[in-house]
C-alpha positions in Angstrom: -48.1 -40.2 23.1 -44.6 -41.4 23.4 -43.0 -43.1 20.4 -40.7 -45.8 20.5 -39.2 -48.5 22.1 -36.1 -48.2 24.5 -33.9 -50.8 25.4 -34.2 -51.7 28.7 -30.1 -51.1 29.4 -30.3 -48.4 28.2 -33.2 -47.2 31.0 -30.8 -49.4 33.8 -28.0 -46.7 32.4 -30.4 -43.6 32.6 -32.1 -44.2 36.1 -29.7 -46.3 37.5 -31.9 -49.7 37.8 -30.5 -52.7 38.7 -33.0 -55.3 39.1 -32.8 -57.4 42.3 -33.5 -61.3 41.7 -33.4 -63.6 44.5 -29.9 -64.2 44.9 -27.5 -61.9 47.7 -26.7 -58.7 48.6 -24.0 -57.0 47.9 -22.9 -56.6 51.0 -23.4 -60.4 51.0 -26.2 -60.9 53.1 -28.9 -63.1 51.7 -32.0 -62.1 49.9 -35.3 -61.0 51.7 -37.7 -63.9 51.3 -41.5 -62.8 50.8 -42.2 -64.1 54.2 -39.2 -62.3 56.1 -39.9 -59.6 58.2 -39.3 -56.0 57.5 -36.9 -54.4 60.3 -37.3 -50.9 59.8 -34.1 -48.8 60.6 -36.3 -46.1 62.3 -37.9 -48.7 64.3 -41.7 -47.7 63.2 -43.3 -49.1 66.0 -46.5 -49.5 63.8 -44.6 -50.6 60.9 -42.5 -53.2 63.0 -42.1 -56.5 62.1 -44.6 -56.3 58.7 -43.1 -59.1 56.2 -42.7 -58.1 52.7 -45.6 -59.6 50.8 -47.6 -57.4 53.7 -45.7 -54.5 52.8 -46.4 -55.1 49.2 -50.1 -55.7 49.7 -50.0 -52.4 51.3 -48.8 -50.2 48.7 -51.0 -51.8 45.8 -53.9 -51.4 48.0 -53.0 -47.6 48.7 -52.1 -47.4 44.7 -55.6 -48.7 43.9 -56.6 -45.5 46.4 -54.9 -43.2 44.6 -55.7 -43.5 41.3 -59.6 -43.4 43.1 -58.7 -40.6 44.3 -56.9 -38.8 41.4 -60.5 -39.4 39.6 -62.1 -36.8 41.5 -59.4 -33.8 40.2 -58.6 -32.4 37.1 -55.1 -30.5 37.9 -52.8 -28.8 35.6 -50.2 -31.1 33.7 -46.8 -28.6 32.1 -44.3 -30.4 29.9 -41.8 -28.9 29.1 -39.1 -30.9 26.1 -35.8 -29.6 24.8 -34.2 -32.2 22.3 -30.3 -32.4 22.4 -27.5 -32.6 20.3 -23.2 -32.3 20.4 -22.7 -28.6 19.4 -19.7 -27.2 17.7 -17.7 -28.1 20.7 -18.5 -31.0 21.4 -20.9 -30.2 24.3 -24.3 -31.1 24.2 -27.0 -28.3 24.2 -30.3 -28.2 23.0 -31.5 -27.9 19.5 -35.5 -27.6 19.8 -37.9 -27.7 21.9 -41.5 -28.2 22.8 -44.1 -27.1 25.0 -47.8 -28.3 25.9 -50.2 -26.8 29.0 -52.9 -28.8 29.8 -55.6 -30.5 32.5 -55.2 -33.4 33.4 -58.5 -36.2 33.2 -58.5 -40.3 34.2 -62.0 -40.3 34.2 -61.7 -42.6 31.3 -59.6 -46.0 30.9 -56.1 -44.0 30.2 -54.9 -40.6 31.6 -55.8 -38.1 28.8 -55.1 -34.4 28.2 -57.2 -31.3 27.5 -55.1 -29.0 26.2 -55.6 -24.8 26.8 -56.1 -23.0 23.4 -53.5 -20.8 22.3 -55.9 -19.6 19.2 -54.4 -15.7 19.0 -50.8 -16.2 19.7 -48.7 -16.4 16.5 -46.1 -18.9 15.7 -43.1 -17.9 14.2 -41.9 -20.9 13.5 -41.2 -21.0 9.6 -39.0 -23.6 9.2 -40.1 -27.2 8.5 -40.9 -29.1 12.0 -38.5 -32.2 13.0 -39.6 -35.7 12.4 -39.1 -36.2 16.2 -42.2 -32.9 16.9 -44.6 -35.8 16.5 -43.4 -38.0 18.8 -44.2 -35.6 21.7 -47.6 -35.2 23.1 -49.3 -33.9 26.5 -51.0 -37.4 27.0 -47.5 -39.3 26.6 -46.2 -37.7 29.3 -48.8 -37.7 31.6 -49.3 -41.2 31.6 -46.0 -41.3 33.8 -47.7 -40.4 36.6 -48.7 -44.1 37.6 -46.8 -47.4 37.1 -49.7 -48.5 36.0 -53.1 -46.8 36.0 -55.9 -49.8 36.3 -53.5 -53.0 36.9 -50.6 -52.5 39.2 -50.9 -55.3 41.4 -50.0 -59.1 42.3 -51.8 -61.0 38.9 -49.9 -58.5 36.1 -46.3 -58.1 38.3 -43.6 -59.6 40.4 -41.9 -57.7 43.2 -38.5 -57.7 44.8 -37.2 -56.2 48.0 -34.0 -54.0 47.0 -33.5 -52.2 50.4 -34.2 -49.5 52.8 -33.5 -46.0 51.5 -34.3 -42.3 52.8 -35.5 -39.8 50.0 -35.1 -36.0 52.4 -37.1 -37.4 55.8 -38.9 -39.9 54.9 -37.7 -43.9 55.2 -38.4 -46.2 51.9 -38.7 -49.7 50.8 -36.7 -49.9 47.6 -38.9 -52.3 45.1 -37.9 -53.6 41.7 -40.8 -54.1 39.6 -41.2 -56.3 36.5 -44.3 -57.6 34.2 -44.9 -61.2 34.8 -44.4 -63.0 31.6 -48.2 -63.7 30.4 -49.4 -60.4 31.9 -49.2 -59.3 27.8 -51.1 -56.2 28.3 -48.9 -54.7 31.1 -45.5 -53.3 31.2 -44.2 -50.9 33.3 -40.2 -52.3 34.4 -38.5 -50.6 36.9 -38.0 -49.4 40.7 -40.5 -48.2 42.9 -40.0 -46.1 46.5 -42.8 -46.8 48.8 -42.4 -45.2 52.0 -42.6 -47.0 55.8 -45.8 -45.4 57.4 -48.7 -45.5 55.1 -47.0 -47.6 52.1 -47.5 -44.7 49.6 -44.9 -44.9 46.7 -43.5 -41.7 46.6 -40.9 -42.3 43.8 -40.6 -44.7 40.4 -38.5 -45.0 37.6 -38.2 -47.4 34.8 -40.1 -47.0 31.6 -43.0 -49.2 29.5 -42.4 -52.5 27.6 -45.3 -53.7 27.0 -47.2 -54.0 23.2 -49.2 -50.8 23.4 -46.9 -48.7 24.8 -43.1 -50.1 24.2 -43.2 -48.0 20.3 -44.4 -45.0 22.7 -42.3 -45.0 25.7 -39.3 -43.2 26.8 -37.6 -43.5 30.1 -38.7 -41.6 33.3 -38.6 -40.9 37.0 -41.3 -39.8 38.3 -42.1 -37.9 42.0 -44.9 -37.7 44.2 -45.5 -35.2 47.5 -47.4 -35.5 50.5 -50.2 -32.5 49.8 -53.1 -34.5 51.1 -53.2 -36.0 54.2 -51.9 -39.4 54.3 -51.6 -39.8 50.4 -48.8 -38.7 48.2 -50.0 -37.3 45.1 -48.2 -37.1 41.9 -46.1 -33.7 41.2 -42.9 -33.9 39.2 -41.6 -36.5 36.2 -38.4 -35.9 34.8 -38.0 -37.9 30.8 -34.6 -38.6 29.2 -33.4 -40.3 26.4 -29.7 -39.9 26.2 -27.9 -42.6 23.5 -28.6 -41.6 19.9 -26.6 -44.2 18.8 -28.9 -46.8 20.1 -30.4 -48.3 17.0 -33.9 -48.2 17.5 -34.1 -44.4 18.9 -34.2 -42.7 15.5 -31.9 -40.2 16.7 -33.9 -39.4 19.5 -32.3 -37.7 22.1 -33.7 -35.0 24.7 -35.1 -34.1 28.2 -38.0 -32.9 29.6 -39.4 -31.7 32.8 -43.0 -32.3 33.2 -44.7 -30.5 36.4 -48.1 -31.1 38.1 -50.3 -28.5 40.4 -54.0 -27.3 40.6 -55.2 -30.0 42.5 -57.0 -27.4 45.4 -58.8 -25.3 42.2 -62.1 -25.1 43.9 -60.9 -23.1 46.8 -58.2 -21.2 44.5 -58.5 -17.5 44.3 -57.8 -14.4 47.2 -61.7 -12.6 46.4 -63.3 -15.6 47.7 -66.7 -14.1 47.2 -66.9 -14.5 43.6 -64.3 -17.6 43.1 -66.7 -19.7 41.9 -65.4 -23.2 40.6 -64.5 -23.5 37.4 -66.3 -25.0 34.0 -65.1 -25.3 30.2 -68.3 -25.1 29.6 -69.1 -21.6 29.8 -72.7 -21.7 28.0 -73.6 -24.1 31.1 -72.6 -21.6 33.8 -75.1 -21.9 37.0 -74.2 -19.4 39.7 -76.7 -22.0 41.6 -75.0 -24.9 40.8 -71.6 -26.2 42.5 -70.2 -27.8 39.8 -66.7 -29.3 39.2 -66.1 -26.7 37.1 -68.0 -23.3 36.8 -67.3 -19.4 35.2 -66.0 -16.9 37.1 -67.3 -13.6 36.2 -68.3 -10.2 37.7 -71.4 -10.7 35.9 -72.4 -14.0 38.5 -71.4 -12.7 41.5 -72.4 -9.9 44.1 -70.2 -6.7 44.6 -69.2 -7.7 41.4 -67.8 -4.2 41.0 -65.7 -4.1 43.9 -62.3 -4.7 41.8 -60.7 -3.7 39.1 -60.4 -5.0 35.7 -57.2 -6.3 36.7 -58.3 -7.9 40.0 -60.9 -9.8 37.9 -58.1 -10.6 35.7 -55.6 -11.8 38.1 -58.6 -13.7 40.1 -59.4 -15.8 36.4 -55.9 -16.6 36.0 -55.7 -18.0 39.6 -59.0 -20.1 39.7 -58.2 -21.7 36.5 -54.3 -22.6 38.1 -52.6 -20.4 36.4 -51.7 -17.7 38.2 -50.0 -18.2 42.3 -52.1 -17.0 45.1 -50.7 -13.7 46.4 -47.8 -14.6 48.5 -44.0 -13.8 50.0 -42.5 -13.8 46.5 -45.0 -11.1 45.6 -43.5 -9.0 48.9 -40.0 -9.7 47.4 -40.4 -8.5 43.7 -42.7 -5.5 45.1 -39.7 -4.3 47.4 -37.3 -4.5 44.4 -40.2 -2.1 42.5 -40.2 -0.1 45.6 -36.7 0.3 45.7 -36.7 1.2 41.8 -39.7 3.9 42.5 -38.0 5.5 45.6 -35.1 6.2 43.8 -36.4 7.5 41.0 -38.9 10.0 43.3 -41.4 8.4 41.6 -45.3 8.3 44.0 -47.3 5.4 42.5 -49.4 3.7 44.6 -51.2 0.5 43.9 -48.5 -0.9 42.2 -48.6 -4.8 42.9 -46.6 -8.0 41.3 -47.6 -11.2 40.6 -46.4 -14.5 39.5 -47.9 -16.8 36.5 -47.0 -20.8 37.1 -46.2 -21.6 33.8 -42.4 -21.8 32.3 -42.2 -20.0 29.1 -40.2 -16.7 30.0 -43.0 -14.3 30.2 -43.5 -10.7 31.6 -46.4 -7.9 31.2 -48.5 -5.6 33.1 -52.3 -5.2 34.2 -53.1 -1.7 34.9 -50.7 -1.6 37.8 -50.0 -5.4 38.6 -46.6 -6.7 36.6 -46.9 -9.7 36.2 -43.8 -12.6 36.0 -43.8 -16.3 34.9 -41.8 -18.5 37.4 -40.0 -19.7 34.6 -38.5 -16.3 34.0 -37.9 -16.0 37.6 -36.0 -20.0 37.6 -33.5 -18.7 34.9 -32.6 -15.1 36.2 -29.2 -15.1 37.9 -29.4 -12.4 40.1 -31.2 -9.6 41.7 -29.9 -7.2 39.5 -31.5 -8.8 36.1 -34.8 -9.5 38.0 -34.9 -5.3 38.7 -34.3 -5.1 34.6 -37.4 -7.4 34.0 -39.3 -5.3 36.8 -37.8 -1.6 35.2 -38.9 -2.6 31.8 -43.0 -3.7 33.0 -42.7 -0.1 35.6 -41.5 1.8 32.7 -44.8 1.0 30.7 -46.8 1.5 34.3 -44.8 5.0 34.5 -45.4 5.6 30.6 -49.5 5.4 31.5 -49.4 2.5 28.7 -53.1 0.8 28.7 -54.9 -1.5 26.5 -57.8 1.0 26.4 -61.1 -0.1 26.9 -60.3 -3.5 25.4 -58.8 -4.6 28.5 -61.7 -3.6 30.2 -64.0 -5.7 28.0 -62.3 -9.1 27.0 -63.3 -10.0 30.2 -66.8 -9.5 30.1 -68.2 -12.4 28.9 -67.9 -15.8 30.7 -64.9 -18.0 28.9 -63.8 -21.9 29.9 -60.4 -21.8 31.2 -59.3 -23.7 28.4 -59.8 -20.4 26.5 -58.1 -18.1 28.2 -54.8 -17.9 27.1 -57.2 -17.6 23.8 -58.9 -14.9 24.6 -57.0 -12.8 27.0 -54.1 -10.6 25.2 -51.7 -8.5 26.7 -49.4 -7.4 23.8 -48.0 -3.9 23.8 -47.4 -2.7 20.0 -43.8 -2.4 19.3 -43.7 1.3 19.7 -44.7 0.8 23.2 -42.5 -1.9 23.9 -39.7 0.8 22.8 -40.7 3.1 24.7 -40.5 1.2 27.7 -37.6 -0.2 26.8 -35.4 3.3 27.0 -37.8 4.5 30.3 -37.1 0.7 31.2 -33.0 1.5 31.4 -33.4 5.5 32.7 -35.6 3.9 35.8 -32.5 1.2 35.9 -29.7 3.5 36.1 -30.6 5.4 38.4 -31.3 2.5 40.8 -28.7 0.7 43.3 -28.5 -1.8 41.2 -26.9 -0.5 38.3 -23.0 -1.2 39.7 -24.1 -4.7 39.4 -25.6 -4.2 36.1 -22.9 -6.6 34.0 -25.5 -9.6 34.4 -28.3 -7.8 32.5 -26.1 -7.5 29.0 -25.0 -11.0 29.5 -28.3 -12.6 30.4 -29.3 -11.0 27.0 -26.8 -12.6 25.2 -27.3 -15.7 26.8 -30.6 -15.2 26.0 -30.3 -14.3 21.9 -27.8 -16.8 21.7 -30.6 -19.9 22.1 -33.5 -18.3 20.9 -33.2 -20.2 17.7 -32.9 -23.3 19.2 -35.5 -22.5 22.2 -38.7 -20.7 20.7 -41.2 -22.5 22.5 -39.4 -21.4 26.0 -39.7 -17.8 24.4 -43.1 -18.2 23.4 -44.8 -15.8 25.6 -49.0 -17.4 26.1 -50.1 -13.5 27.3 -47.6 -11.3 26.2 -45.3 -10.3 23.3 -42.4 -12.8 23.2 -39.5 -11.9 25.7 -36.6 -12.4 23.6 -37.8 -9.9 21.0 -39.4 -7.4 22.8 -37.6 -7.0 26.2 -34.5 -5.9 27.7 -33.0 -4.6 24.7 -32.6 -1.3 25.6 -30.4 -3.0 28.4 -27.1 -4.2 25.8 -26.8 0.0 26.4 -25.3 -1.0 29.5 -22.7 -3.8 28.6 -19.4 -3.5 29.4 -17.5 -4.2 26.2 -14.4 -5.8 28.1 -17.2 -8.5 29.7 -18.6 -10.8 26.7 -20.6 -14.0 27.0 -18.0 -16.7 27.3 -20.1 -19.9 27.7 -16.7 -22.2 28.3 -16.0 -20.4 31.4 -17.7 -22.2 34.4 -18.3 -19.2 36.9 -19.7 -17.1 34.8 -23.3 -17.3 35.1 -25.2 -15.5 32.3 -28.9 -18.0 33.6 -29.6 -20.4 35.5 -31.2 -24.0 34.7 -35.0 -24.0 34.8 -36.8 -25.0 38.2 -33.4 -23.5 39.7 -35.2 -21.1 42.0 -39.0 -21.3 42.6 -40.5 -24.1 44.1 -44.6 -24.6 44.0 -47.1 -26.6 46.4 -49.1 -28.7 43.9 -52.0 -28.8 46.0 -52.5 -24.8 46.6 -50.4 -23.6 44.0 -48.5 -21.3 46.6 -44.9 -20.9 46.1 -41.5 -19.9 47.9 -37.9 -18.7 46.6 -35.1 -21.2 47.4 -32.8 -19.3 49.5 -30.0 -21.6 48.6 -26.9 -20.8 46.8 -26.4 -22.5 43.5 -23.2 -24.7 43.2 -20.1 -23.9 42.4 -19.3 -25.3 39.1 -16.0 -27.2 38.0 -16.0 -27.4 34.5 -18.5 -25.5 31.5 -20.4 -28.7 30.6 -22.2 -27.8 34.0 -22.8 -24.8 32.6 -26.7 -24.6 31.2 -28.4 -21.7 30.6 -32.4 -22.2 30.0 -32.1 -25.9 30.5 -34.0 -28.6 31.4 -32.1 -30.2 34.7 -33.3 -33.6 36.8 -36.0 -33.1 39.5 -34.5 -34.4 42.6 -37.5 -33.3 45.4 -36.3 -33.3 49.3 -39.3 -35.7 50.7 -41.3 -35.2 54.1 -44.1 -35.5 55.2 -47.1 -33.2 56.1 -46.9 -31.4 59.7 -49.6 -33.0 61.9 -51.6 -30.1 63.3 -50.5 -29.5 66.7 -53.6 -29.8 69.6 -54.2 -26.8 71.2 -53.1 -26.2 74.5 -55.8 -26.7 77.9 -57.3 -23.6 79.0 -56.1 -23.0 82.7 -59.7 -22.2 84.4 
């Protein structure tokens, strides 16, 4: 859970609340009375002429369907912390970090976490842990999915119109929210965007005063997307405490980016006929049962040997959300393999990519499927580092490197998915991982992208330079860890007139996680951003590996067009 209690300034500072009370605008017009009438700028027809108490009414009753709602899925909950601190310069860059995978269940009286297992991988941190790496938990975070679980309405807190406001296409009522003064037990303070047609809130900010959770909250603003028909379900929370000096923050000071997806997990997975539902329960397994939760395994299903190890694999990892549905960012990494192949008159067939949802920087092969975490694929900077990832996982495809019969069997047996990162290893011994490394840069040099291969050195750099402070982002859950075991070969190819020069604002050794990958929490399918990132102005803009703000552009689903008449 969350630790401490925040000053409310200081949240006012962070999320820019300013908290309406009846008195005028600022444009000087005078405040809207519960009983006035809501004049949408878009002119709603539906929506016209609702006062705001109606308005209000609206959204706690579609709250109260939500949460109802929520009940009835279990999805996948990522956090993601990096705690701060002024470096030598003066700039602030992280120090540590923290990580925590796990599903997400309010079938009880407060959202709760069960977290996946990580039982083989080893930690290498040696060093004593921070006081502050017990202040962070999966179930703290989660709980800023809702203002309030259980008791957001009318009896436990006061609302006040702010304005009208668009967030991307859709049209908001700007709320400021506050506890009512014997409502002892509740607490969320802050601003809430509740949009015009179907009075979902789609955006809050604020943070928790109340007695059970002030010592435990942090600040936060919190997003929501339309995934499911009319209702807006919760998707992306971004944390920040930013004033050490505050008193009462112990020194705390960091960021965190906390990501939700997995709600659609019963119909997840491309070999349909044996994508049964999940279970962590795997001694309970009933291929006649539809459960919540249920095993898949060749074992349950017909045709059970119509796929390889690795399809069953990939298959596992994609029922259990962890692993995107096959998709166009597959077509794009596979045509920078093909591209690599071609050149190097290699004929492999069958070789596929794939993309893991989770954000440690992670890379490995499956037979012939490579296999790339879209948190690698947020941070790389260009085309020409992404074909180093891909040369390094080929070279081992090229090298015939397996797992041996191992592979083939760690599968056999039904697991719960909370086991799998547990039980599922895909470490190469170090002399493999050397040899791919030198086969690795051979494929790469001889490809077209080795006149722009200056990024590569300098991404490693960038890369070695925070591993100390970032282990948990180079904490591999599959795979040996990516700072020590990849890419090395590739400092062969740094220019020694180009070095890492972090105060220099255009050059761009990584990028900020969640720069380039974007991911449908309801199907887990993603897409590249095709955008251009900014040009910066000055190196405090500058940050490699970090954790950035979550700023989503809003719309609604597409209403399924009716099909045309027949002409007889």
């Amino acid at each position: 859970m969350y630790v401490r209690r925040t000053s409310f300034g200081l949240a006012q500072a962070l999320l820019g609340l300013t908290l309406a009370w009846p008195v005028a605008a600022q444009d000087g017009t005078p405040a809207l009375q519960p009983t006035d009438k809501l004049q949408s700028p878009s002119q709603t027809p539906a929506r016209k002429g609702v006062t705001f108490d109606e308005f209000v009414d609206s959204a706690i009753v579609q709250e109260s369907r939500l949460t109802k709602l929520m009940r009835n899925f279990k999805p996948v909950v990522e956090t993601y912390v990096q705690e701060e601190k002024h470096d030598s310069e003066g700039r602030i860059s992280p120090r540590d970090d923290h990580y925590f995978l796990s599903r997400l269940d309010l079938t009880g009286n407060a959202p709760a976490s069960r977290g996946f297992e990580t039982g083989h991988r080893k930690h290498k941190r040696q060093k004593k842990l921070p006081k502050s790496a017990a202040a962070f938990a999966a179930g703290g975070f989660a709980q800023s999915v809702f203002p309030d679980l259980d008791h957001f309405d009318r009896q436990n807190y006061a609302f006040q119109f702010v304005r009208w406001e668009t967030l991307g296409d859709v049209r908001c009522v700007v709320i400021d929210v506050s506890p009512r003064e014997k409502a002892a037990n509740r607490g969320f303070v802050g601003r809430i965007w509740a949009e015009d047609q179907n009075f979902n809130i789609v955006r809050f900010t604020g943070t928790y005063t109340s007695r059970p959770y002030s010592k435990r909250s942090f600040h936060f603003d919190s997003w929501r997307l339309n995934t499911l028909g009319i209702m807006w379900m919760p998707a992306y929370v971004y944390t920040q405490e930013s004033d050490p000096n505050d008193p009462s923050s112990h020194g705390f000071w960091f960021k965190a980016q906390t990501r939700v997806w997995g709600y659609d997990l019963e119909h997840a997975g491309d070999h349909r006929e044996y994508a049964k539902p999940l279970t962590d329960n795997p001694a309970g397994a009933d291929p006649n049962r539809h459960e919540d939760s249920q095993n898949v395994s060749p074992d349950l299903t017909v045709g059970g040997t119509t796929y390889t190890p690795e399809d069953n694999v990939v298959e596992r990892l994609q029922v259990a959300g962890l692993m995107a549905p096959d998709g166009e960012v597959d077509r794009i990494l596979e045509t920078v393999v093909n591209n690599l192949l071609i050149v190097n008159n290699l004929d492999l067939a069958g070789v596929r990519c794939r993309v893991l949802l989770t954000t440690p920087l992670e890379s490995f092969v499956l037979g012939r499927t490579i296999v790339v975490s879209r948190g690698l694929l947020d941070v790389l900077p260009d085309e020409a580092t992404l074909a180093a990832v891909l040369a390094h996982e080929l070279a081992h495809v090229v090298l015939q490197h397996s797992l041996g019969a191992e592979f083939a069997s760690q599968f056999s047996l039904p697991v719960s998915d909370l086991e799998i990162f547990a039980r599922l290893n895909f470490r190469f011994d170090p002399a493999k991982e050397a040899d791919a490394d030198r086969k690795g840069q051979e494929l790469f040099s001889k490809s077209p992208y080795k006149d722009k291969a200056a990024s590569v050195p300098l991404f490693v750099e960038a890369l070695e330079a925070r591993s100390k402070r970032l282990p948990g982002l180079l904490q591999a859950q599959f795979s040996n860890d990516f700072g020590s075991s990849h890419l090395v070969g590739m400092q062969a190819l740094a220019n020694p007139s180009i070095r890492l020069e972090p105060n220099q604002p255009d050059q761009i050794a990584a990028l900020p996680l969640g720069s380039r990958i974007k991911v449908d929490p309801w199907s887990d399918r993603i897409e590249m951003l095709k955008s251009k990132p900014p040009l910066l102005e000055s190196a405090s803009e500058n940050r490699p590996f970090e954790v950035s703000p979550f700023f989503p552009f809003l719309k609604r689903l597409e209403e399924p067009k009716p099909q045309a008449a027949m002409n007889p």
